[in-house]
C-alpha positions in Angstrom: 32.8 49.6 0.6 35.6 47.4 -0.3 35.1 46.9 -4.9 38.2 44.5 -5.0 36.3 41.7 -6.2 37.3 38.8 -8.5 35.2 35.3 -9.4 38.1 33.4 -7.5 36.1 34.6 -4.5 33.9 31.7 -5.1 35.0 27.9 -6.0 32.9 25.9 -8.8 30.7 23.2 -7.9 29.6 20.5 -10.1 26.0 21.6 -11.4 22.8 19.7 -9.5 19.4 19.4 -11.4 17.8 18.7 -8.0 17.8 22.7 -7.4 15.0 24.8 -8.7 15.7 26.9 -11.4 15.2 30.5 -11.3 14.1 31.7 -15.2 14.3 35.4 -16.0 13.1 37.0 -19.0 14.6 41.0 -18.7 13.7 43.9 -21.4 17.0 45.3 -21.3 19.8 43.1 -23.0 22.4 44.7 -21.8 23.0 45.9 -18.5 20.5 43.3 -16.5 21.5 40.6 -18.6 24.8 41.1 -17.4 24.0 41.7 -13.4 22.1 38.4 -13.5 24.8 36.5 -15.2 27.3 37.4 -12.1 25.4 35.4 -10.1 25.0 32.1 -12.7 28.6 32.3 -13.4 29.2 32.4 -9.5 27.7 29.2 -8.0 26.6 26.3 -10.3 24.1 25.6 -7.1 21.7 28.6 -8.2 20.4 27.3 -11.5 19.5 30.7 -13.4 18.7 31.0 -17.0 18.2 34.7 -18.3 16.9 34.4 -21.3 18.7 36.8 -24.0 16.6 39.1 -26.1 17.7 39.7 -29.9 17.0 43.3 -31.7 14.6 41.8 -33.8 12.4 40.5 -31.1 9.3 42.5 -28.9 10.6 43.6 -25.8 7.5 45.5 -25.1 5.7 44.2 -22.0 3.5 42.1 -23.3 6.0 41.0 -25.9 8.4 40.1 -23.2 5.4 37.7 -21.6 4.6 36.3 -24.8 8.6 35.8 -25.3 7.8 33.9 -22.0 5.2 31.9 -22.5 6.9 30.4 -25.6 9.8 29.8 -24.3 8.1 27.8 -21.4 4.7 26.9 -21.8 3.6 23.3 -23.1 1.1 23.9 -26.4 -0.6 21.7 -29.1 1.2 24.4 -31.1 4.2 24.6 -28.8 5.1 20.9 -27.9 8.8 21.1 -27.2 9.4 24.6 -26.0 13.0 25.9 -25.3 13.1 25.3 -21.4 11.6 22.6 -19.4 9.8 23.8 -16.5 9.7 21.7 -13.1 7.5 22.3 -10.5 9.6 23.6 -8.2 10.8 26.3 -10.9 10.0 30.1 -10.9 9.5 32.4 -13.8 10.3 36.3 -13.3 9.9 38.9 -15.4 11.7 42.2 -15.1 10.0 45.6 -16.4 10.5 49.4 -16.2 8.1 51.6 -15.1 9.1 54.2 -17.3 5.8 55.1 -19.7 6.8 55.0 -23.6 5.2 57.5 -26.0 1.7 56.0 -25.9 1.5 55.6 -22.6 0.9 51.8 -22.9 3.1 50.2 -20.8 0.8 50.6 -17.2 -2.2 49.1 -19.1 0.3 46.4 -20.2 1.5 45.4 -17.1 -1.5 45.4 -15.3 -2.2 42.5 -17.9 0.7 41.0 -17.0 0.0 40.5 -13.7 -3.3 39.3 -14.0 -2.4 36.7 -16.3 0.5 35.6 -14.8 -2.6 34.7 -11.5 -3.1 31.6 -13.6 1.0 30.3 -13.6 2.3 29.1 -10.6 5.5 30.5 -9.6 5.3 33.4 -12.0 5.8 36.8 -10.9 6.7 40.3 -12.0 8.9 43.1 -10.3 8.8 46.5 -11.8 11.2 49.2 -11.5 9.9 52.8 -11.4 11.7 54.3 -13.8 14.5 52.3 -14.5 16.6 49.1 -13.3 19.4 51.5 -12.4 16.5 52.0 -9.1 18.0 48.7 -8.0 21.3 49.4 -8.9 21.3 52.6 -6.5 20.6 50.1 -3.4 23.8 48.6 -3.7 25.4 51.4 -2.3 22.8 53.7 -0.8 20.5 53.1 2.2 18.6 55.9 2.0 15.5 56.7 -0.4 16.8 58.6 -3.6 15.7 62.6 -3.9 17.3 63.9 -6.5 16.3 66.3 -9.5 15.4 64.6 -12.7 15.1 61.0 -11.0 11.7 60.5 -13.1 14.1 60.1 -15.7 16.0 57.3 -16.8 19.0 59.0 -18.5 18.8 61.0 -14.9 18.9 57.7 -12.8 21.9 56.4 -14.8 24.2 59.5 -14.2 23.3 58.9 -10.7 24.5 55.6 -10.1 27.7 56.4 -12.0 28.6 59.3 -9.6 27.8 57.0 -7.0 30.5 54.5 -7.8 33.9 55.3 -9.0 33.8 54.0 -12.2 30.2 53.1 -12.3 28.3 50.4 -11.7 30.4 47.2 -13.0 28.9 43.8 -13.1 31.6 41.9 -12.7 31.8 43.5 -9.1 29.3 44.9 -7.4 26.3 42.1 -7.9 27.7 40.6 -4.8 25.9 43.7 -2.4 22.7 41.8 -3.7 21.9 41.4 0.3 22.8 45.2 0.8 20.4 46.1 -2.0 17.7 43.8 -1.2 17.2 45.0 2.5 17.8 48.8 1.1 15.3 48.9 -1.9 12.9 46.3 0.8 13.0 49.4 3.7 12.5 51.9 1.2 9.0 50.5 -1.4 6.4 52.9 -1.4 3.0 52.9 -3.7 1.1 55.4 -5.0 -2.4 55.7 -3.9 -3.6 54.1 -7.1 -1.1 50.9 -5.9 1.9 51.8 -8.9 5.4 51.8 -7.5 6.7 55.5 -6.7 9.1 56.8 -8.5 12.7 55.6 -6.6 11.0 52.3 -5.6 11.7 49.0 -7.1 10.1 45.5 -6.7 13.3 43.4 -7.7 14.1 42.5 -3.9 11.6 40.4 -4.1 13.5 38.4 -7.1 16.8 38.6 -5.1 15.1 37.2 -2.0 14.5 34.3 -3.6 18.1 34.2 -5.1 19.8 34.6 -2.0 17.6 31.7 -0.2 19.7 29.7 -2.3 22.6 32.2 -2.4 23.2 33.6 0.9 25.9 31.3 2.5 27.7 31.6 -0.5 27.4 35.7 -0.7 28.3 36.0 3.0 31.7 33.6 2.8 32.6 35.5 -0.3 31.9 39.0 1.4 34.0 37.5 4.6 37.1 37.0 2.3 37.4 40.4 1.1 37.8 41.5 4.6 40.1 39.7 5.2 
């Protein structure tokens, strides 16, 4: 796998309200912040906005929704909220499966999803236990099996052995269509219907992204081999 990768791969386009935009709202404000932003600083053509998270704010679950619906949602209380949804907008939010002390997090999602029923174009993927889950696909075909990988802290280790350097966002986003058919071939539930641990539902986010993406991913790929 070729990491020599620089933004010059891809030539800036004047910006087009006509496209949907793509809003996600992320409880980690570091390292997913950063992997989405490759791809808005890439091509003005895929309209993201990923909403940043302050330390002061609820990055729980269900603080992460209500972050949402604020930010988004049209209220007598709420008249002007910060982003102006179209119709042919989407809404994702992005969650670990890893369970906090209280174990509240599953009942938490699971209220997640079945509010969300009532938004068109919102959805959630999970992660189970970590984002690094996705990150692992970037580079690896094959369903992790390692000790530890309930873990988080165990996950992370992993996908910096697995790259020299570790995983770097200014470079390795632009496997997005490695990782999405990788993490896609290898999603497995539980027999209660909860992601296994290794599995991860963010393919379905980055389908979406590369609908609009994927021309531009492949001619950018094309150039490095060249």
């Amino acid at each position: 796998m070729n990491m020599i990768i620089t933004r010059r791969l891809f030539e800036r386009r004047p910006p087009s309200r006509e496209a949907k935009i793509i809003y996600i709202f992320c409880e980690g404000a570091r390292r997913e912040l950063a992997y989405f932003q490759y791809f808005k600083e890439m091509d003005s053509r895929i309209n993201l906005e990923i909403y940043e998270l302050n330390p002061h704010e609820d990055n729980s679950p269900l603080g992460l929704l209500e972050i949402a619906k604020n930010c988004i949602l049209v209220t007598a209380e709420n008249p002007e909220p910060k982003y102006n949804l179209q119709d042919q907008d989407e809404v994702w939010i992005v969650l670990d499966s890893d369970p906090d002390k209280g174990n509240s997090r599953r009942p938490q999602i699971s209220a997640i999803k079945s509010e969300i029923e009532s938004h068109d174009r919102w959805s959630l993927v999970e992660s189970n236990p970590c984002f690094e889950v996705w990150l692992y696909f970037h580079g690896q075909a094959e369903f992790a099996d390692f000790k530890g990988m309930e873990a988080c802290k165990t996950w992370k280790q992993k996908v910096n052995t697995l790259l020299a350097g570790g995983f770097d966002s200014r470079r390795h986003p632009i496997y997005i269509a490695d990782a999405t058919e990788n993490a896609k071939a290898n999603f497995f539930l539980d027999e209660a219907g909860n992601l296994k641990i290794g599995s991860t539902e963010i393919y379905r986010l980055s389908e979406s992204m590369l609908r609009l993406l994927g021309d531009r991913i492949r001619d950018a790929k094309a150039k490095l081999d060249t």
